[in-house]
N, C-alpha and C positions, 0 to 999 in steps of 0.2 A: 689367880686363875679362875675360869669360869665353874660352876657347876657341870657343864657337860664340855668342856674343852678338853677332847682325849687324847684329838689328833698332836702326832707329833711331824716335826718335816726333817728330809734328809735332803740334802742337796751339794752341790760343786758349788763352790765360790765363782769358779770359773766356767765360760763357754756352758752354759747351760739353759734351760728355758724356764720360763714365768708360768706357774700356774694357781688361779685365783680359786683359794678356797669359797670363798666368802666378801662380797662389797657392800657397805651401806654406806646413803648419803643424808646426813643427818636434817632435817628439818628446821635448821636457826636460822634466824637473821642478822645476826652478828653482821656478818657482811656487808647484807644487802642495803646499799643507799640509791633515796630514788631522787632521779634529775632534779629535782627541783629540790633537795633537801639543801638545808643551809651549809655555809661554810664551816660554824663550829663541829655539825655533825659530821660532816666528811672529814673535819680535822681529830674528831674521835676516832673515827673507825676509822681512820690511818693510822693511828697511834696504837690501836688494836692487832690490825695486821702486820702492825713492826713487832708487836711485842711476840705474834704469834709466830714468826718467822715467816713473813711475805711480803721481803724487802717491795722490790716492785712495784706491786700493788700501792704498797703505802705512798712511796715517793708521789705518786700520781696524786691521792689521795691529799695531801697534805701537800704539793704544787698547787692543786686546783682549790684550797683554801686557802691559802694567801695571795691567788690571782684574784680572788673574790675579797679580798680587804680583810682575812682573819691572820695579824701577823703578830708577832711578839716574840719573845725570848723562848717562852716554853716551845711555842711554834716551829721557831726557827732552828733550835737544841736539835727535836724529833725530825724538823725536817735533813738536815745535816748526816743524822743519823742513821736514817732510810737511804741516804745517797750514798752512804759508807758500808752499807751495812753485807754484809757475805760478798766484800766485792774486795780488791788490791788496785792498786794507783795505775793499771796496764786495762785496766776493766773500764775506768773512766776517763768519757769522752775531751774533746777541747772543749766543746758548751758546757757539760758538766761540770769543768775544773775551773771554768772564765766564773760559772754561776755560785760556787765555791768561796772563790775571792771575793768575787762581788758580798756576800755574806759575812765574810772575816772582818772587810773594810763596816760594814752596816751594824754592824753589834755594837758599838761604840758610842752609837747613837740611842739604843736600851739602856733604860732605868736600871740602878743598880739591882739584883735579885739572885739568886740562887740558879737559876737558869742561866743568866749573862756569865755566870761564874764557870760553870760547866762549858757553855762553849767556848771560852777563853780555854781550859783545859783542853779540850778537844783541837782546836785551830794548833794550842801547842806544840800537842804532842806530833800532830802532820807536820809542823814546821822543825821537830826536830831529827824527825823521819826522811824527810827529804835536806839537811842539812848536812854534809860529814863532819863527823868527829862534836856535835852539840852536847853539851853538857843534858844528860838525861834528871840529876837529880832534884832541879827546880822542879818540873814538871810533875814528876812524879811524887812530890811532895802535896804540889797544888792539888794532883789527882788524888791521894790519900785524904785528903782536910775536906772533900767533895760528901757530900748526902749519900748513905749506902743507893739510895734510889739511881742517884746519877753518875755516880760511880762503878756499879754493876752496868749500868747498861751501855757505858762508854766500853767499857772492858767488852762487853758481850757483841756492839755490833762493830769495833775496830778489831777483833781477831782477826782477819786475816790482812789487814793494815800495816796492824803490829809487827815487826821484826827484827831481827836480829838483838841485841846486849839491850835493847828497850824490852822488847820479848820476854826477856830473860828473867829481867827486873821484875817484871808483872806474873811470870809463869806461874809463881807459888800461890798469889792471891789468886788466881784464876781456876786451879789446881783445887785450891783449898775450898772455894764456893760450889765447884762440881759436885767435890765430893760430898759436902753437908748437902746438897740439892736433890743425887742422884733419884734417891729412892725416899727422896721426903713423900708428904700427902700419902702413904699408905698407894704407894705404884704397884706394887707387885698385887694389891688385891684388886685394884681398880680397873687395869691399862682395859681386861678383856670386856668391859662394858664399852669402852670406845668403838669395838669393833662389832657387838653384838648389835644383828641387825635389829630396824623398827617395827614391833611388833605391830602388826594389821589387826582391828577392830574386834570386839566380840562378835561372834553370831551363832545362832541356833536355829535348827531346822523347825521352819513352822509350821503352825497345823495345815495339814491337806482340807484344799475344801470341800464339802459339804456333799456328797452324791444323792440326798434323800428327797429332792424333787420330785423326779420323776417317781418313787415310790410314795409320797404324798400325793402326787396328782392321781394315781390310780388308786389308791385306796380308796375315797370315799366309794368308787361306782363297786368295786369287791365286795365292802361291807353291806353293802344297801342289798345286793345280790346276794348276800351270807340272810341276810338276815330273814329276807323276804322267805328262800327257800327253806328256813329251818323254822318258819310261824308256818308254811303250808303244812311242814311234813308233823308238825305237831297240831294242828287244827284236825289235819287227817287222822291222825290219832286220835285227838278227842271223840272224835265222830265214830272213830272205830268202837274204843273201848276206856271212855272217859275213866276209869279208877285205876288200871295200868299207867295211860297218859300223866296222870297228875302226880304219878309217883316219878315215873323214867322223866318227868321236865325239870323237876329241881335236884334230881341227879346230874342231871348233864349240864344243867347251869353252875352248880356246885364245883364238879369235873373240870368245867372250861375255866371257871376263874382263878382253880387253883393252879390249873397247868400255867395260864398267862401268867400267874405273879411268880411262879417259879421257873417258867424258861423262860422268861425275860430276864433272869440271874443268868442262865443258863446259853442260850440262844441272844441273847439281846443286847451283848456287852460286847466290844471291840478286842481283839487280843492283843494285847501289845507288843509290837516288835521290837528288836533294838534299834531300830529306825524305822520310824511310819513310812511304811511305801517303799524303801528303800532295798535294792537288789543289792544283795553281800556275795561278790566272787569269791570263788575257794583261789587261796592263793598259790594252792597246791596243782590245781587245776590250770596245766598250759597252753591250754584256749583260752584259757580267764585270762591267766597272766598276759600273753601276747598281746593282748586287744584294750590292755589298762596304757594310759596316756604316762609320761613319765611325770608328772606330779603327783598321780595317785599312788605309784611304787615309789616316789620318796615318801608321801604320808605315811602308806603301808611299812615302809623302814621305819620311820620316826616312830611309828604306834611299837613298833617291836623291840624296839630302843630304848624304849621311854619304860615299856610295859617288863620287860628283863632289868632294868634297875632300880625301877619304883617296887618290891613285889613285896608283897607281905612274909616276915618271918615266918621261919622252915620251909619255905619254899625256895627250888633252883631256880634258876631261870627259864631252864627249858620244861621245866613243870610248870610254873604258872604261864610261862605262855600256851603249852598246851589248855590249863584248865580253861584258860580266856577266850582263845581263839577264835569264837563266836561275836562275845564283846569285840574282840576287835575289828574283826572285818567290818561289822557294820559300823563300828565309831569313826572307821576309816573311812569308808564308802560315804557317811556324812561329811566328812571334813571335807575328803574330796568335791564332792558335789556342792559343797557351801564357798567352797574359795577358788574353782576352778576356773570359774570367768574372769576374777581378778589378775591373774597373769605377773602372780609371784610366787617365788622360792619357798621352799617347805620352812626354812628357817625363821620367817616371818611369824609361820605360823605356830612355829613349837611350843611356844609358852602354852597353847590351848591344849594339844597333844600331852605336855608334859602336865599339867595339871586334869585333864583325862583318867591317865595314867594313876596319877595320886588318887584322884577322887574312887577310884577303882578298887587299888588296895584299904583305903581306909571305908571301905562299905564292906570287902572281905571282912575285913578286920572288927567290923560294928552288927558281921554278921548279916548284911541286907544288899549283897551284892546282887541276890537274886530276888528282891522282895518282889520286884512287881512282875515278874514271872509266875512266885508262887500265888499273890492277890486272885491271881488272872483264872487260878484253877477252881473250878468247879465242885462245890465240895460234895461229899458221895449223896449223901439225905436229899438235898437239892435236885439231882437227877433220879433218885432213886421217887420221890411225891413227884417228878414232873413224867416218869414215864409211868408211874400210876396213873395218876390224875388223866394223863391222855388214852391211857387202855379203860378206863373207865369211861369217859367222854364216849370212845368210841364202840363202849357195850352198849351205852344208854340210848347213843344214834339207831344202834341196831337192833334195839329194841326195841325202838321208838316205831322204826320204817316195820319190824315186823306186825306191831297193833295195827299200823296203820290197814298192813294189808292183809289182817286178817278178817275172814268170811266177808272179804268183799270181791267187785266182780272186776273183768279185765278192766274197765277203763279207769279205775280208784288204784288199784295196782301200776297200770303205767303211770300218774299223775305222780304217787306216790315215788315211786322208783326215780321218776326226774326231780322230783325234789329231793331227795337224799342224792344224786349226783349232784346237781346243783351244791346243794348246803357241804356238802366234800370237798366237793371242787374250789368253793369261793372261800370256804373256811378257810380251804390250805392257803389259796392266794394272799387272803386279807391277813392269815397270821403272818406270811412272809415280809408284806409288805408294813406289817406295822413291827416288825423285830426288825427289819433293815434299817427303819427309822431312826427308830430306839438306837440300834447300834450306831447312825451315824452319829446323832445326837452324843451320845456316851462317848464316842470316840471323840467328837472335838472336841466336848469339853474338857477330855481327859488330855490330848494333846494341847489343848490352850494353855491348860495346868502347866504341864511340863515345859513348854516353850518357855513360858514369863519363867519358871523356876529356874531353867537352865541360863537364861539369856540374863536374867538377874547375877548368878552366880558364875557366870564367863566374862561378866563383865567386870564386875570385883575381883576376881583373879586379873583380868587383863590391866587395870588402872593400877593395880597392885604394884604389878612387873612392872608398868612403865615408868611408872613413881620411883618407883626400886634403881630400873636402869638410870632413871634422871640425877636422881641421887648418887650412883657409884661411878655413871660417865665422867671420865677428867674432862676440863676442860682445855682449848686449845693451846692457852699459858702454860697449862701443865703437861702437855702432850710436848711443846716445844722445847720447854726445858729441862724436860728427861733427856728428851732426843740430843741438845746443845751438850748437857752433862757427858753422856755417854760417846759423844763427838772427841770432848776435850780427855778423858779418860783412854780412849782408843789412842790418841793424840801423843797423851804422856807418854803409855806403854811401849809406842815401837820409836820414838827417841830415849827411851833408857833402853830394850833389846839391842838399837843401832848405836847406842851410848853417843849422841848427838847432843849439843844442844842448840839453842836457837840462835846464836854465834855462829853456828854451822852450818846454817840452812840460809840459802838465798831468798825462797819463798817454798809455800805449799799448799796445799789444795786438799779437799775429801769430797769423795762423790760419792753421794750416799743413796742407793737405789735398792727397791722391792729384791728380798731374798727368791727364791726360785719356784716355794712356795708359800702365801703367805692369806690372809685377810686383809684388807686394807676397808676404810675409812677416811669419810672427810666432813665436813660442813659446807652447803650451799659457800659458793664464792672462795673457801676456802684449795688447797694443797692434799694431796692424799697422804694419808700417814696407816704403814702397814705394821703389820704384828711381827714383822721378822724380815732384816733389812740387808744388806750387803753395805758393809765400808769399805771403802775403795781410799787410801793415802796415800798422797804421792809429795816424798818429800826432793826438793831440788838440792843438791849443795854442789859443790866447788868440784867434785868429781864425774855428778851423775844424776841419777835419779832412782830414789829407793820406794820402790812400789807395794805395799800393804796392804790386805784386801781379806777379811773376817765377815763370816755371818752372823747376825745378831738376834735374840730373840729379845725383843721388846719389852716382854710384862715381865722379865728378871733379870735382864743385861748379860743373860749368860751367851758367850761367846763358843764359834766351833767351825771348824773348816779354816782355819787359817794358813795364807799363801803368801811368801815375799819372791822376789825378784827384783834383781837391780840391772839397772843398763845405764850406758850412756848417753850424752844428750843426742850425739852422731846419731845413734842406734837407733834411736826414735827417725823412722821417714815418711810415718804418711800417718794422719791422722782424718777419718772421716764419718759423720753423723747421717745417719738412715732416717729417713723418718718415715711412716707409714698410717696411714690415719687409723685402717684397722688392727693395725698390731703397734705401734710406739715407736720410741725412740730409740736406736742402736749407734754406741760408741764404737769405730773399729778402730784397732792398732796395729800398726804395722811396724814391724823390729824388725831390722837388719836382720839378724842371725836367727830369726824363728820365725812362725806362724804369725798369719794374723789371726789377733785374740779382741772378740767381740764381745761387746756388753752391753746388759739390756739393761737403760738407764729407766724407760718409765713405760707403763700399758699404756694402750690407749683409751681413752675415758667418755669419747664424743657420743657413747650410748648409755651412758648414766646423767648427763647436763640434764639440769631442769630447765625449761623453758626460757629462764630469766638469764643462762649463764650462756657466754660466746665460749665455741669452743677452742678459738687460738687463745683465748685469754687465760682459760682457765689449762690449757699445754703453759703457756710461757710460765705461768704461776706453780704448776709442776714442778719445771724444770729448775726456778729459781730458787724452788724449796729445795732440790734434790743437788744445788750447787753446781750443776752442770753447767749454765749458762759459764762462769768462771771457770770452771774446769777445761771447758772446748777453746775457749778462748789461749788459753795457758797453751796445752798440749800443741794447736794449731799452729802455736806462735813458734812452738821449740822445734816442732817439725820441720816448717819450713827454712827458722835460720839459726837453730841450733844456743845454743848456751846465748849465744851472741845478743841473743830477742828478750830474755830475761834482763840482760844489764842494758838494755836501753828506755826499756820499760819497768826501771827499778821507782823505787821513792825519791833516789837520786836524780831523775830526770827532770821532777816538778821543780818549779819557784817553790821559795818556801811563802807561807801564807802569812799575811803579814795581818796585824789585829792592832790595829794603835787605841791608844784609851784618851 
């Protein structure tokens, strides 16, 4: 299980609807071949998509390399394979079956090797499949003496091939590789990275720029203006009463340098917010809230989410999110404003939120959750010499202006009077405009600091988790063969509940579609695969049809909501597939004696393709994964003529395949 996978799902097996917790589309190229790639690599990545369960695909894949001159034994084994593969002899065409033969007859012509061997085995077993009454123990000898390689994977893509007393033979080795497979590689720790979506990029808010132009460009004319009017009004003074003057002029110079070196501590320095610039809504506040877009109230969740199970020891949760609250709205109102143009899910972006969160409690905890709040304050000494030093300044001015204008006559008095407004006036202006400076100065460098610090350390967290995710994601082999295990396992359990065995059953089918609610997942090119699945079994035998149908949770095989039901083949009268581009696929059934009962086989996906994928392609590749393609075929046939359509379309029907040496 995930670190934060809480959610649990409840649902009906039955008649219910789809809802998508969570989708990611994984970034590989596994898939992806480009036109002009050679035949060997299209004959990989067909061999790929067999292995990953995408029959389909593959066939094409591995057609179009042997149309291209890439043919052999190994070739021919996988191509055979892909043709057989999730599919029964009523699924394959007349071309299919003519291009079949034609391949039985061609192998004979192959060097002797381990692969000629395996198709020999393979050709066998159809030939004894479609023969009645054939001795099954030759074959199944030859299939025993085969490479576990080619042996598992005959078994693996003839399953639904296979049947009847040959079935049988095989069921326990089939049985037995399930169950050593089920929960190999460490599944139950892993499965939730399959689904966890792709984290989006570091980022950090960066510095605002610069406002302190316009207060450079006016400074020098303020200063020039300070200075001129505070040499007249001290000239005036000398003239007054030169031995006052010479005392009150290196007072006030004294006065003035010490207030500038102390309120530019003071005055001079940026305060920092928990976001530069940024407006932090109260969340409490239902004007705020109304007017927040819905990805900032999912940030706003995740920060409270994250900040309630990240918290430092002895604290509740609903204490440390009150102590924070401030932290967070602004860490929010950053997130938000930093990923809100991108036009993705909060999920994307948790990993930064979640380490937020951490980085939060562990400053609590080292004690400096508040340091640069406290830096920020003004210590008392500082203000206490800076509003000296300016009550001083401003004795000495007015000292100065009184020498000036004493025992002198009206016109030295007004002269003097506009020079001390003057030297007041500009004084104020030029301190203003050289503290705004300072402070703009102070502030970017302070926020350049923090940006590069931040934007360093969200990125080592980000590559971390992505490493982490790369590392714990199964891969598509392994996603398939959980899923195949847990197939045959489902498989077992309701022929030993119906106490059936494969003697008993004509044919059968599983359609395996998204649970009601669930995450799903896929790889460019590839099938969706979700975290919680619906099986649907439907066995056929000599009576009827025994219908099967369990929820599954993926990352531990545990099972729940299980429904049977049996009917006859009669019973079954109409069988019909919905399709709808915005909403998916729906299987209905219609039963004589009840309702029609509807089933949602797949969503629709034509708003997550990437650029490179067609979207009937990547439906048919769905559907083939999810078995339906067979299934509809099946149900359609029995609807319309009843038992009747099974035994015309048995293994019975074919020629047997003939392989001369």
């Amino acid at each position: 299980m995930s670190p934060d996978d809480d959610a649990a799902y409840s649902s009906a097996a039955y008649n219910s609807t789809i809802g998508i917790q969570a989708e990611t589309v994984h970034d590989s190229n596994v898939y992806i071949v480009n036109p002009d790639a050679s035949p060997q690599e299209k004959y990989r990545v067909g061999v790929q998509l067999l292995e990953d369960g995408v029959p389909s695909r593959a066939r094409e894949m591995i057609t179009d390399a042997i149309v291209r001159g890439y043919d052999g034994t190994e070739v021919r084994f996988h191509w055979v394979l892909a043709m057989l593969s999730a599919r029964t002899h009523h699924d394959l065409s007349a071309e299919e079956v003519q291009r079949l033969r034609y391949t039985s007859r061609l192998v004979r012509t192959y060097p002797e090797d381990r692969w000629k061997e395996a198709l020999r085995v393979t050709f066998d077993l159809l030939a004894v499949l479609s023969t009645t009454g054939s001795e099954t123990g030759p074959v199944l000898k030859q299939l025993q003496d085969l490479p576990r390689r080619q042996h598992d994977a005959i078994l693996r893509h003839l399953d639904l091939m296979l049947t009847g007393g040959l079935k049988d033979d095989l069921w326990a080795d089939t049985l037995g590789r399930a169950r050593a497979e089920r929960f190999s590689n460490d599944r139950s720790r892993r499965v939730w990275a399959y689904f966890a979506p792709t984290p989006i990029g570091a980022r950090a808010a960066p510095p605002r720029p610069s406002t302190a132009a316009a207060a450079k460009a006016a400074f020098p004319v303020r200063a020039v203006l300070f200075v001129v009017s505070s040499a007249f009004l001290w000239a005036l003074a000398l003239v007054a009463d030169p031995t006052r003057a010479i005392v009150e002029l290196p007072v006030a110079l004294g006065a003035g340098l010490t207030a500038a070196r102390f309120g530019v501590r003071w005055w001079g320095r940026s305060r920092p917010g928990f976001v530069a610039g940024a407006l932090v809504p109260d969340p409490h506040d239902p004007a705020s809230a109304s007017t927040e877009s819905g990805f900032t109230k999912s940030v706003r969740h995740s920060f409270d989410h994250y900040f309630s199970v990240r918290r430092p020891h002895g604290f509740t949760s609903d204490a440390w999110l009150a102590h924070t609250v401030q932290i967070r709205g602004s860490l929010a109102a950053e997130i938000a404003d930093l990923y809100r143009e991108s036009r993705i899910g909060v999920e994307r972006v948790d990993w930064l939120i979640r380490y937020l969160a951490e980085d939060a409690r562990n400053r609590y905890n080292n004690g400096t959750l508040f340091d640069q709040y406290r830096q920020a304050q003004t210590p008392v000494r500082t203000k206490t010499l800076t509003v000296a030093a300016l009550a001083l300044l401003g004795a000495a001015a007015l000292s100065a202006f009184g020498t000036a204008v004493s025992g002198a006559g009206q016109p030295r008095v007004l002269w003097a009077f506009l020079a001390m407004l003057g030297a007041a006036w500009s004084g104020h202006a030029t301190a203003s405009r050289w503290l705004e400076v300072r402070r703009e100065e102070h502030r970017l460098v302070r926020e350049t600091r923090e940006y590069q610090e931040q934007l360093t350390a969200r990125q080592i967290t980000y590559h971390r988790w992505k490493s982490f995710l790369d590392e714990t994601r199964p891969s598509e082999l392994e996603m398939e063969t959980w899923l195949t295990c847990d197939k045959t396992s489902f498989v077992d359990e309701a022929l030993r509940y119906h106490r059936l065995t494969w003697r008993d059953l004509i044919t059968h089918t599983i359609l395996v579609a998204p649970a009601p609610s669930y995450k799903r997942g896929r790889v460019r090119g590839g099938p969706w695969r979700y975290s919680h699945y619906v099986f649907r079994l439907f066995l056929f035998t000599q009576d009827g049809i025994r219908e099967i149908s369990s929820e599954f949770n993926f990352s531990d095989a545990t099972r729940r909501n299980e429904q049977r039901s049996n009917y006859r083949f009669d019973a079954l009268t109409s069988v019909q597939v919905t399709e709808n581009a915005d909403i998916g696929y729906d299987l209905e059934l219609l039963l004589a004696n009840g309702p029609a009962r509807k089933i949602r086989v797949k969503d629709a996906d034509a708003h997550q393709l990437a650029p490179t994928e067609n979207a009937r392609e990547i439906s048919e590749i769905n559907l083939s994964a999810a078995g339906s393609t067979h299934t509809f075929r099946l149900l359609e046939g029995i609807a319309a003529d009843g038992k009747s359509w099974i035994e015309r379309h048995g293994p019975d029907s074919l020629a047997p395949f003939q392989m001369a040496d």
